[in-house]
C-alpha positions as CSV (number, residue, x, y, z in Angstrom):
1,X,34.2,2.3,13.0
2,X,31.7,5.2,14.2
3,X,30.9,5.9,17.5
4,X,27.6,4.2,17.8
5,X,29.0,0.4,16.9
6,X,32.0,1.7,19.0
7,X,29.3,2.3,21.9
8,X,27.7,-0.6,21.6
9,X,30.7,-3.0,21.2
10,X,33.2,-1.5,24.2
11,X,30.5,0.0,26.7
12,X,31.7,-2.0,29.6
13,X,35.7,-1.2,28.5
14,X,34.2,2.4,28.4
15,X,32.5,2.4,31.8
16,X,36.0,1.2,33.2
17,X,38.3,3.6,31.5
18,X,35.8,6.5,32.4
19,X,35.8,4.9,35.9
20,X,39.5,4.9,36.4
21,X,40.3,8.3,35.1
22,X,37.8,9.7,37.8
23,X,39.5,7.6,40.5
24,X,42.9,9.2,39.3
25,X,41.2,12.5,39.9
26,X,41.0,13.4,35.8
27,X,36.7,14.0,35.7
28,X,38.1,17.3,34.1
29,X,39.5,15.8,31.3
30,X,36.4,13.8,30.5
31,X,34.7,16.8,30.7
32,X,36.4,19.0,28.6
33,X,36.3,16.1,25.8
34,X,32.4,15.7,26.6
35,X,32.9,11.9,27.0
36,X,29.1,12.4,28.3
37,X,27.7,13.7,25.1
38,X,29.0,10.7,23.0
39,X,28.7,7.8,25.9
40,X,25.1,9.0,27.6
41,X,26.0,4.9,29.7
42,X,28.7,6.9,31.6
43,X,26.8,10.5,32.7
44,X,26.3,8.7,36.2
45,X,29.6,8.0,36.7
46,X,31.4,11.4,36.1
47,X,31.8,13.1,39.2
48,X,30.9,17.5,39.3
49,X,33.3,20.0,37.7
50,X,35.9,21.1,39.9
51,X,35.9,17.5,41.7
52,X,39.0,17.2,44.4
53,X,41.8,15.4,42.5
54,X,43.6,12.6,44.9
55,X,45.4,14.3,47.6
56,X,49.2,13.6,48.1
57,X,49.6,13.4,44.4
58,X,50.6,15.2,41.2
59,X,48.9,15.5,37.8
60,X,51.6,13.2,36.2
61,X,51.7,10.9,39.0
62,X,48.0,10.8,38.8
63,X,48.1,9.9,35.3
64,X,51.2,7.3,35.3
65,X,49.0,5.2,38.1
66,X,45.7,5.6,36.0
67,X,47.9,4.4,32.9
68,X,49.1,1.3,34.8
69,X,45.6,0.5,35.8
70,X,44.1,0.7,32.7
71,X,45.9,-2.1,31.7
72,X,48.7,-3.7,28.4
73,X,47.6,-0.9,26.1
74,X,47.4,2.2,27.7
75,X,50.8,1.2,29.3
76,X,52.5,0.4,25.8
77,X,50.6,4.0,24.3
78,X,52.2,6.0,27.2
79,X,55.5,3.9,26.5
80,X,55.3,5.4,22.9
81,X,54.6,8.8,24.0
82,X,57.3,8.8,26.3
83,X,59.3,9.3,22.9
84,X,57.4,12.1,21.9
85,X,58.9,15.2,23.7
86,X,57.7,17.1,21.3
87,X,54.0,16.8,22.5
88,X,54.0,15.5,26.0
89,X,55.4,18.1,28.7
90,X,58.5,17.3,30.4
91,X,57.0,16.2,34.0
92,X,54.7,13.9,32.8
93,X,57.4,12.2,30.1
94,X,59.1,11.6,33.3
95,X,56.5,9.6,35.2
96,X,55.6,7.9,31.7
97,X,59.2,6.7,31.2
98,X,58.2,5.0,34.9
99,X,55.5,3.1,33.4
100,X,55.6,-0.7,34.7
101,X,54.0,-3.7,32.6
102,X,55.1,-6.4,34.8
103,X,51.9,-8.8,35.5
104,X,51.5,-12.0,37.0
105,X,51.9,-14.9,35.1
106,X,49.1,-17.0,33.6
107,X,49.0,-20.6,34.1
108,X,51.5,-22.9,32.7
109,X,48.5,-24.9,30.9
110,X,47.6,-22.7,28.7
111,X,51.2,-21.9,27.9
112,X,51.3,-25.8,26.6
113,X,47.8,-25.3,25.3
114,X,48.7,-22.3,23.1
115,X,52.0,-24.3,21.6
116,X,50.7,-27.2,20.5
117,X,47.5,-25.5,19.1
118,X,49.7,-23.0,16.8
119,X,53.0,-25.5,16.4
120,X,50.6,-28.0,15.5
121,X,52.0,-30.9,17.3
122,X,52.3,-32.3,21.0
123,X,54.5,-30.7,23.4
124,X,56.1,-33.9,24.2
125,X,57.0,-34.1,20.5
126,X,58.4,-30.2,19.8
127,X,60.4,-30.4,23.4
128,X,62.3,-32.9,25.2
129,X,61.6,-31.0,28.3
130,X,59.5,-27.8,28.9
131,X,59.0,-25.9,32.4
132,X,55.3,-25.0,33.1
133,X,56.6,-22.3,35.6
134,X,57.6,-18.9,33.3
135,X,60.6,-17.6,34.4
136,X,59.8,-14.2,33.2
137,X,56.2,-12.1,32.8
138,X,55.3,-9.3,31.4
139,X,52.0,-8.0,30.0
140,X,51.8,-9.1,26.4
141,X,54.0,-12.2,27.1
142,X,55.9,-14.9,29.2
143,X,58.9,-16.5,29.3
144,X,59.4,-20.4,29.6
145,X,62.7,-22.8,29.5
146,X,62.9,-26.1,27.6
147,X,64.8,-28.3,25.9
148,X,65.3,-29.0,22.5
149,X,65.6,-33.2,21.6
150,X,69.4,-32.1,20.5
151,X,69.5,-31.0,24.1
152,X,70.1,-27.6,23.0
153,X,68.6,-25.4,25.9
154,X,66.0,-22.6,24.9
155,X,64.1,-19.7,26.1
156,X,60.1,-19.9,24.5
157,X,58.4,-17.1,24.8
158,X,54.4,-17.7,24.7
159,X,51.9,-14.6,24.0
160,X,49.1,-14.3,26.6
161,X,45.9,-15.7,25.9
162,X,43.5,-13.2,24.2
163,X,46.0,-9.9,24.4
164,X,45.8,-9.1,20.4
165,X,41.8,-9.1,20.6
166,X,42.0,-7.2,24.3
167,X,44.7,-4.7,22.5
168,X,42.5,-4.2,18.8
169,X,39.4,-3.7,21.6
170,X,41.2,-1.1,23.5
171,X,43.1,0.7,20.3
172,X,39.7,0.9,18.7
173,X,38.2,3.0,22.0
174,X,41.4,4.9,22.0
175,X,40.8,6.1,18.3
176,X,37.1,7.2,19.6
177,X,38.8,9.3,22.2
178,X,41.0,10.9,19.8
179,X,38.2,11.9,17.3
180,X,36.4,13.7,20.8
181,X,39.7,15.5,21.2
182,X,39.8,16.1,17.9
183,X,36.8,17.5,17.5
184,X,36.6,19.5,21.1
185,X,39.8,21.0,22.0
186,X,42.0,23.3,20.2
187,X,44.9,22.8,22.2
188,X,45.1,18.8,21.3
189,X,43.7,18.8,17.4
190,X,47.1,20.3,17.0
191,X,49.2,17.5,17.9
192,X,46.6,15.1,15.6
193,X,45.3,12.6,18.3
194,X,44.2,10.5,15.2
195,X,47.4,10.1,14.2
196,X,49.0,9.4,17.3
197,X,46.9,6.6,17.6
198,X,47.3,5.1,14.1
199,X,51.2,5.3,14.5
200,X,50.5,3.2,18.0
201,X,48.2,0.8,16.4
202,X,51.0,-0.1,13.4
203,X,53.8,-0.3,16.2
204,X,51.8,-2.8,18.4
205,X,50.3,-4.9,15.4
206,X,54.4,-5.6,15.0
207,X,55.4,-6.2,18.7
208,X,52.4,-8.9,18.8
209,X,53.7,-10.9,15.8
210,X,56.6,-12.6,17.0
211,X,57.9,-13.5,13.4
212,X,58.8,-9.7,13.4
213,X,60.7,-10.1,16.6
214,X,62.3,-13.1,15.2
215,X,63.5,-11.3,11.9
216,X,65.0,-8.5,14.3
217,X,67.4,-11.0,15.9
218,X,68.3,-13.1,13.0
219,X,69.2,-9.5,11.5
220,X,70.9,-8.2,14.6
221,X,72.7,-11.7,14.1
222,X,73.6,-11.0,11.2
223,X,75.3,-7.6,11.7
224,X,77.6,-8.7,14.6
225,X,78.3,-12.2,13.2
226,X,81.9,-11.0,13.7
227,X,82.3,-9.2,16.9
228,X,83.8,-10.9,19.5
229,X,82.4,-9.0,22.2
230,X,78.6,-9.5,21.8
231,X,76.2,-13.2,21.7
232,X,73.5,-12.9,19.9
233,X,70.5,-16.1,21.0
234,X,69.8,-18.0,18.0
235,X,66.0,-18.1,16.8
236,X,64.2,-21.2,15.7
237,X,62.4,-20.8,12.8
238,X,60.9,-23.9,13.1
239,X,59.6,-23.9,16.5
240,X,58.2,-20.1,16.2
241,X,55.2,-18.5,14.4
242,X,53.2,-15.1,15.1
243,X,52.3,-16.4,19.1
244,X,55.6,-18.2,19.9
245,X,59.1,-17.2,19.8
246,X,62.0,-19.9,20.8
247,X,65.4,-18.7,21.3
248,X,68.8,-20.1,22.7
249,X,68.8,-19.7,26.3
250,X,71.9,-17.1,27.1
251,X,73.3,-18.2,30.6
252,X,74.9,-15.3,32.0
253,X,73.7,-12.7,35.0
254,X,71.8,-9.8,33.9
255,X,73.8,-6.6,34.0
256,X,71.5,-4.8,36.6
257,X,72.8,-7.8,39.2
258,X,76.2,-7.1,38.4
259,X,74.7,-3.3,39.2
260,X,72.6,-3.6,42.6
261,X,74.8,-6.5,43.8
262,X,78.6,-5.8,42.9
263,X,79.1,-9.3,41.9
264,X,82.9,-10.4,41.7
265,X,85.0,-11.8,39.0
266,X,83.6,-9.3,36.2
267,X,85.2,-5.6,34.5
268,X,82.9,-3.8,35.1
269,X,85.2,-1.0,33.4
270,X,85.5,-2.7,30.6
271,X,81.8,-3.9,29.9
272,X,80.3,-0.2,29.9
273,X,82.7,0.6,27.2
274,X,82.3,-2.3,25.2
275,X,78.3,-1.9,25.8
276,X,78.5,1.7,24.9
277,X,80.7,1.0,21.9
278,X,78.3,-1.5,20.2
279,X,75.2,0.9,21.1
280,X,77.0,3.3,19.1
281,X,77.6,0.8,16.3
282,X,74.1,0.0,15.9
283,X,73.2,3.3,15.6
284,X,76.0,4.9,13.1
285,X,77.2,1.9,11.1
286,X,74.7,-0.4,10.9
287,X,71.4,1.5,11.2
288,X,69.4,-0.8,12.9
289,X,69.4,-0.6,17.2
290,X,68.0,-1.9,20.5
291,X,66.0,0.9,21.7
292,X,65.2,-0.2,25.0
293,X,69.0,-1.3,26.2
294,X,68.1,-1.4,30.0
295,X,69.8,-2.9,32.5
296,X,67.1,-6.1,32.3
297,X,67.7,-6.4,28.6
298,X,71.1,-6.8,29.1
299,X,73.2,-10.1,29.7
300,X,76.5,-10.7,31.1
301,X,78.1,-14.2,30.3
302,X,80.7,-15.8,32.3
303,X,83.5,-14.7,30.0
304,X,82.6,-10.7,30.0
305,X,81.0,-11.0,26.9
306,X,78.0,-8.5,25.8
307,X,74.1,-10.5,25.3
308,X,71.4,-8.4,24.1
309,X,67.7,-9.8,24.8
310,X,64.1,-8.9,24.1
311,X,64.2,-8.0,20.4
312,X,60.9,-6.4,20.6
313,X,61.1,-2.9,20.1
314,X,64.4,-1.7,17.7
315,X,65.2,1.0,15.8
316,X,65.8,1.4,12.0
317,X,67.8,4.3,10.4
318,X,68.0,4.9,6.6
319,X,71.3,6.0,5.2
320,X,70.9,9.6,5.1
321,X,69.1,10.1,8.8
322,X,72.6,8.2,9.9
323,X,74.8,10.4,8.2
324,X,72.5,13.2,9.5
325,X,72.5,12.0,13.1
326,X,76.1,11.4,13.0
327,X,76.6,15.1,12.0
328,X,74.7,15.8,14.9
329,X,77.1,13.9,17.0
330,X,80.1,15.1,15.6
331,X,79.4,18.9,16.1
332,X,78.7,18.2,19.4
333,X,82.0,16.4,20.1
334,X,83.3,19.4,18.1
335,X,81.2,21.7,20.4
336,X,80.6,24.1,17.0
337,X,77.3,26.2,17.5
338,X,76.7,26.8,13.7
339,X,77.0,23.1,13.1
340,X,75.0,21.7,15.7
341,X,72.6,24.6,13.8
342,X,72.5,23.2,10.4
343,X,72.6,20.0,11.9
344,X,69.3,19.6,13.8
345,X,67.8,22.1,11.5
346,X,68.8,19.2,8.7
347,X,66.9,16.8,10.7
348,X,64.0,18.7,11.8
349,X,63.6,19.4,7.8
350,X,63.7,23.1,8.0
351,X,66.9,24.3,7.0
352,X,65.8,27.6,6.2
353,X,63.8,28.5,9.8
354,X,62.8,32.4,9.8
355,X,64.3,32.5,13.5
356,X,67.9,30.6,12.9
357,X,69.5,33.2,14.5
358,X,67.7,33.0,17.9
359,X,68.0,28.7,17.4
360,X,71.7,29.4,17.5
361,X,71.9,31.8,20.3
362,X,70.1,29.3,22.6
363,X,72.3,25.7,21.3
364,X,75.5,28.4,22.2
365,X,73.6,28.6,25.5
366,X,73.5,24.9,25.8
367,X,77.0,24.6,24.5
368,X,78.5,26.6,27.5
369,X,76.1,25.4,30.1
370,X,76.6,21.6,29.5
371,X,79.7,20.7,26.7
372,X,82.2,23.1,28.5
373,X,82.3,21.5,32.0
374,X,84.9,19.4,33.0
375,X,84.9,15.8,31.5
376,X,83.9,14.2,34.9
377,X,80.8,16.5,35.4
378,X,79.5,15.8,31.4
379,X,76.5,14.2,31.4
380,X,75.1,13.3,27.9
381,X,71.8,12.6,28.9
382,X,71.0,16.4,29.9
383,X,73.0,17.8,26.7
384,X,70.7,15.9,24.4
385,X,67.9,16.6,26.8
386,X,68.7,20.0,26.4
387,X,68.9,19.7,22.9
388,X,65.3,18.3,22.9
389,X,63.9,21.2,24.4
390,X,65.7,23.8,22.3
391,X,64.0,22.1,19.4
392,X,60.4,22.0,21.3
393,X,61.0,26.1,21.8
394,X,60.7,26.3,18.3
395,X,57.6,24.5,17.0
396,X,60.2,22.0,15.3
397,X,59.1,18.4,15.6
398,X,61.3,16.4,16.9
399,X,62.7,13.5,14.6
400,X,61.1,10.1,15.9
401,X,64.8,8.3,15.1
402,X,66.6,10.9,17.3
403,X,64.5,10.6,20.3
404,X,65.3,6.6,19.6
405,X,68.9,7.7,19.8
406,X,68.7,10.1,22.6
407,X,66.7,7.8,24.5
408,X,69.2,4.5,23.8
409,X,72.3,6.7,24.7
410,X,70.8,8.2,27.9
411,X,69.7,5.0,28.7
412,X,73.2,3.2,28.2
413,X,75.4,5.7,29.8
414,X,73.0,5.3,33.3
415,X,73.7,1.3,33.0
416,X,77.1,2.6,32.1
417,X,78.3,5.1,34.9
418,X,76.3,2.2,37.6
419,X,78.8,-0.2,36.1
420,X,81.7,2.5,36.7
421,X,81.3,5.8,38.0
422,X,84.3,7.4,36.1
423,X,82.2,6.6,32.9
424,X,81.7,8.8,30.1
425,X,79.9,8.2,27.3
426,X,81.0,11.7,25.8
427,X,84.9,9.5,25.3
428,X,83.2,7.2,23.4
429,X,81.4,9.4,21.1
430,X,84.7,11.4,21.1
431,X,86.9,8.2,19.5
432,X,83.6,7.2,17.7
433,X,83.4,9.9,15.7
434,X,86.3,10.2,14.5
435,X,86.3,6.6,13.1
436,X,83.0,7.6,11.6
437,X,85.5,10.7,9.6
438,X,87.7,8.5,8.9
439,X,85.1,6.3,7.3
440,X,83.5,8.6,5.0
441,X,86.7,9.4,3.1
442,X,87.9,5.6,2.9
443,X,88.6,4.9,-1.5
444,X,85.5,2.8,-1.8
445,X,83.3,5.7,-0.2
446,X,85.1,8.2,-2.2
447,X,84.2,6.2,-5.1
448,X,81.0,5.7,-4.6
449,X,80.2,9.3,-3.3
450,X,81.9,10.4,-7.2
451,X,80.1,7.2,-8.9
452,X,76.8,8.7,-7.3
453,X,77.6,12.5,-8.3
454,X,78.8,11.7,-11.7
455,X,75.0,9.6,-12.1
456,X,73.1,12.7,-10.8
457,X,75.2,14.9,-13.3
458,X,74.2,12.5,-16.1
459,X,70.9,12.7,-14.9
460,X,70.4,16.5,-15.5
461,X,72.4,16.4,-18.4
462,X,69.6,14.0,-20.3
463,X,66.7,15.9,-18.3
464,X,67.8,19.5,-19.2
465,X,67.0,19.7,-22.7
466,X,63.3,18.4,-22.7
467,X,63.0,20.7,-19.3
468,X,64.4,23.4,-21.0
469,X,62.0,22.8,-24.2
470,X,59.0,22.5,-22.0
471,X,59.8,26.2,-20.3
472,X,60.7,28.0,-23.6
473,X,56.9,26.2,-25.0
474,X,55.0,27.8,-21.9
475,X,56.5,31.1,-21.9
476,X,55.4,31.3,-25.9
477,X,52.0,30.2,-24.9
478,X,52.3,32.6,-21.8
479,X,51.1,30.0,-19.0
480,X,54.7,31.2,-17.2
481,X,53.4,32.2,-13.7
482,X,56.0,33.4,-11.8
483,X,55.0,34.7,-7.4
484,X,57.9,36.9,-5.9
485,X,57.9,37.9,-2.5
486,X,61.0,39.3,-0.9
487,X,62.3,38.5,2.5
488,X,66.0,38.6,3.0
489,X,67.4,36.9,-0.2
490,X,70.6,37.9,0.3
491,X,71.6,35.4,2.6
492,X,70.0,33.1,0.3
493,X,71.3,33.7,-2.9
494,X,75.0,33.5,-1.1
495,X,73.7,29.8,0.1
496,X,72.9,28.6,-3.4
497,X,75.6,30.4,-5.2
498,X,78.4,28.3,-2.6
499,X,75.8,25.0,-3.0
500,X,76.2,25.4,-6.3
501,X,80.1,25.8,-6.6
502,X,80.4,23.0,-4.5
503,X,78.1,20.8,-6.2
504,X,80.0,21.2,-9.6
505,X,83.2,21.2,-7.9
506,X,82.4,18.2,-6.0
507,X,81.3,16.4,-10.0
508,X,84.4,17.6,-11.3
509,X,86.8,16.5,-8.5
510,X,84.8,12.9,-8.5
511,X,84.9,12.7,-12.7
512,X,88.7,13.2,-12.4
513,X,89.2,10.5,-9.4
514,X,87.4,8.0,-11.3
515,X,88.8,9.4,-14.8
516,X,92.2,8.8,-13.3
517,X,91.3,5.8,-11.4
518,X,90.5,3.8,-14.9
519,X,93.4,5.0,-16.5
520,X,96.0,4.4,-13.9
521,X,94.4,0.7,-14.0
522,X,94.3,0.4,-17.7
523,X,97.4,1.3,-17.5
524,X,97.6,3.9,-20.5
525,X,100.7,5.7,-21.9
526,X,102.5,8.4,-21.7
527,X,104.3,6.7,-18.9
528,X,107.4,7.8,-16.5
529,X,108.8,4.6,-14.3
530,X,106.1,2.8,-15.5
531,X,103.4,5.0,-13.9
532,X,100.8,6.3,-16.3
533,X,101.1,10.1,-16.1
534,X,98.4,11.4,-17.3
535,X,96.3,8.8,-14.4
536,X,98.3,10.5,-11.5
537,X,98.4,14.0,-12.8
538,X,94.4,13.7,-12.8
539,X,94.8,12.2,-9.1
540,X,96.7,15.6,-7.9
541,X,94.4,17.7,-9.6
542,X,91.7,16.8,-8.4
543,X,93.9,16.8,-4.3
544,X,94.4,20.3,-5.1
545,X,90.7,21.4,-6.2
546,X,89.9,19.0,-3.3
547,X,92.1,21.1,-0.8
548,X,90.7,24.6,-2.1
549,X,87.5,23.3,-1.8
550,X,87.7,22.6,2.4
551,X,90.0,25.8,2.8
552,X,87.4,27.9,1.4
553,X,84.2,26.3,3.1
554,X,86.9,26.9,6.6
555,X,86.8,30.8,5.5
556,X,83.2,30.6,4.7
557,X,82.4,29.1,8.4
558,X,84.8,31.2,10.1
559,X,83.4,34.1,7.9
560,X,79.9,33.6,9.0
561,X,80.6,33.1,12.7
């Protein structure tokens, strides 16, 4: 949509914006996008150059309280940036994290009115007994108890009346804003405002459909249909749809009560390991989290047991940003500089960055300063925080699934060390890791890291000769157009001489594994007590080539440091 239908459509939502941001004391801003020049309605409104800003108050402060005025969708687009350290300075990602979008409740009638117009029936039909009051509110829904005709209890939570057109409005005059900063300042075309925006607009289109939210928790159901320690609500399909969301009712105390109010009868000890343990769990093993785990979301039943709530925003991790992150994690529990290196250099996709050295002297810096204190002084939340900025130093952008991470773990060790000051989420990660070591070298991931080699290896085995064909044709016809540019390949050449070593070692070791795997279980002759030689003389082979293969990339590490 262009500016002028843009104009037309939201000039009353513009006049308020505009007038907002001049009450928070931000006329410079406007200025500086020259909101004037596109918006001539608003020229009356912006106060002189230079205008006093409100006294008492900071610049962040100034915009956290214009944010919360401005209503559902400013507040959830500074909740997004708030993961974005890579683009919003570190005071402001402070007050943003503040951010507030607690509302009053709307009336109970429309609540009913909104059910039976999308559930298609009565209420009296769908619910044995329904409360009008909401027993929780916040700005995009509420929460209401009822009873199913099974007498099952539920929690139903409605969508406010009108917020998805309110929200498109508001995200359409937030895209106008970003094509002004586009197109007038330097300093934010950089970041892609446009962007920003479109990413916000594809994250809120899922938050308001509640059949989303409802496929998050039959899937987080799904992965801890086993664990003892955590409840997981049950949804209900059929008493949901994009507006409404019923769910069991958990009956428990919410862990920031157990927090504020030292309530009896509960280990406290015990719950902020078992919280931080299945936080960890989502992350590493099952690649799919809770990414806002505060104390609110949390619920404490009778029996000590873990209840997550509010399935809204999670995150989702692919296989190889898992392994990556859990790289990460394990070289900081190692405290190795050179692989907490390669590792956020692996994630930030820039493995060969021009200034590696200098990224390396500063993660040392962060090494001493925060991994070597004591274990009661270790505070996760400023190592990764630290982490963060080391990253920021360096132009890298900053991985959206590790500030997801960063921000669940700093969030669950605060619940963690309020439940029990002697906690330390740096022992989890500690015993964590190592189970995630011991993982990746369990028989069925050893065959399926060799199954996987020995597919690639086939792969450029059937590849290579037509590849090979098509470079020897364009060399004849002389189309071969070859750019060198030398900058340091020695380092370089070293790197893919060892990658490739250990890329054909790593196919030779997993050929003779599953080589000797099908023979030891066909059972083949020559044999010696009945145990097919040739099977387990393929088996220590491929130990020993295993063994050299680790002692050597020891030497190299050890080399290189």
């Amino acid at each position: 949509m262009g500016f002028l239908k843009k104009t037309i459509k939201h000039s009353h939502r513009i006049s308020e914006i505009v007038g907002i941001l001049i009450t928070y004391g931000m006329g410079d801003i406007l200025h500086s996008l020259h909101v004037a020049d596109r918006f001539r309605f608003v020229r009356k409104l912006l106060p002189k150059r230079g205008s006093r800003r409100i006294d008492q108050l900071t610049r962040p402060e100034e915009i956290r309280l214009a944010v919360e005025e401005l209503g559902t969708t400013f507040i959830k687009f500074g909740q997004m940036l708030s993961n974005r350290p890579d683009i919003i300075p570190a005071d402001i990602l402070v007050q943003l994290e503040k951010l507030q979008d607690t509302v009053p409740p709307f009336p109970g009638k429309e609540a009913v009115k909104i059910i039976e117009e999308d559930l298609g029936k009565p209420l009296k039909e769908l619910f044995l007994e329904f409360d009008q009051k909401p027993i929780a509110s916040a700005s995009i829904a509420q929460v209401h108890r009822g009873v199913l005709y099974d007498g099952t209890e539920v929690a139903i939570k409605v969508q406010r009346p009108n917020i998805a057109q309110n929200i498109i409005s508001d995200t359409e005059i937030l895209y106008a804003l970003a094509e002004l900063a586009e197109k007038h300042s330097e300093q934010y075309r950089k970041f892609n405002p446009t962007g920003i925006v479109r990413e916000f607009e594809a994250g809120i289109k899922w938050e308001l459909d509640f059949t989303q939210e409802r496929t998050n928790l039959e899937r987080f159901c799904g992965d801890f249909k086993d664990d003892s320690r955590i409840h997981v609500p049950k949804a209900y399909a059929e008493y949901s749809c994009t507006r409404i969301l019923t769910m069991e009712f958990v009956e428990g105390v919410k862990v920031s009560r157990i927090t504020d109010d030292d309530l009896p009868g509960y280990d406290r000890k015990q719950i902020a390991e078992n919280g931080a343990d299945l936080i960890l769990k989502q992350i590493f093993v099952n690649g799919f989290f809770h990414a806002d785990p505060h104390p609110g979301n949390i619920i404490i039943l009778e029996d000590g047991t873990i209840a997550f709530i509010d399935f809204g925003m999670m995150g989702s991790l692919m296989p190889r940003q898992r392994s990556e992150l859990s790289n990460l994690i394990l070289a900081l529990v190692l405290k190795d500089t050179a692989l907490i290196t390669d590792a956020v250099l692996t994630l930030t996709r820039r493995p060969n960055h021009p200034e590696i050295r200098e990224i390396e002297s500063c993660i040392q810096d962060m090494v001493d300063h925060y991994l070597e204190r004591p274990l009661e002084e270790l505070n996760m939340a400023e190592v990764l925080q630290s982490l963060i900025d080391v990253i920021q130093r360096f132009n890298l952008k900053v991985p959206t699934d590790l500030t997801l991470m960063a921000k669940a773990l700093m969030t669950i060790e605060g619940v963690g060390m309020q439940l029990d000051p002697e906690f330390r989420i740096y022992e989890c990660l500690q015993r964590f890791s190592w189970k995630l070591v011991e993982s990746k070298f369990t028989w069925k991931r050893l065959m399926s890291v060799g199954m996987l080699s020995l597919t690639q290896a086939k792969h450029i085995l059937e590849h290579a000769p037509g590849d090979i064909s098509t470079i020897i044709r364009k060399l004849k016809q002389g189309r071969v157009r070859i750019e060198f540019e030398h900058h340091g390949l020695e380092p370089l050449q070293r790197t893919i001489d060892t990658t490739g070593n250990r890329f054909i070692a790593g196919v030779t070791i997993g050929s003779l594994i599953i080589g000797s795997s099908i023979m030891v279980h066909a059972d083949i002759a020559p044999k010696w007590h009945g145990i097919p030689i040739i099977g387990v003389a393929g088996f220590i082979i491929s130990g020993i080539l295993a063994l050299i293969v680790i002692i050597s990339s020891f030497f190299r590490h050890f080399k290189d440091k």
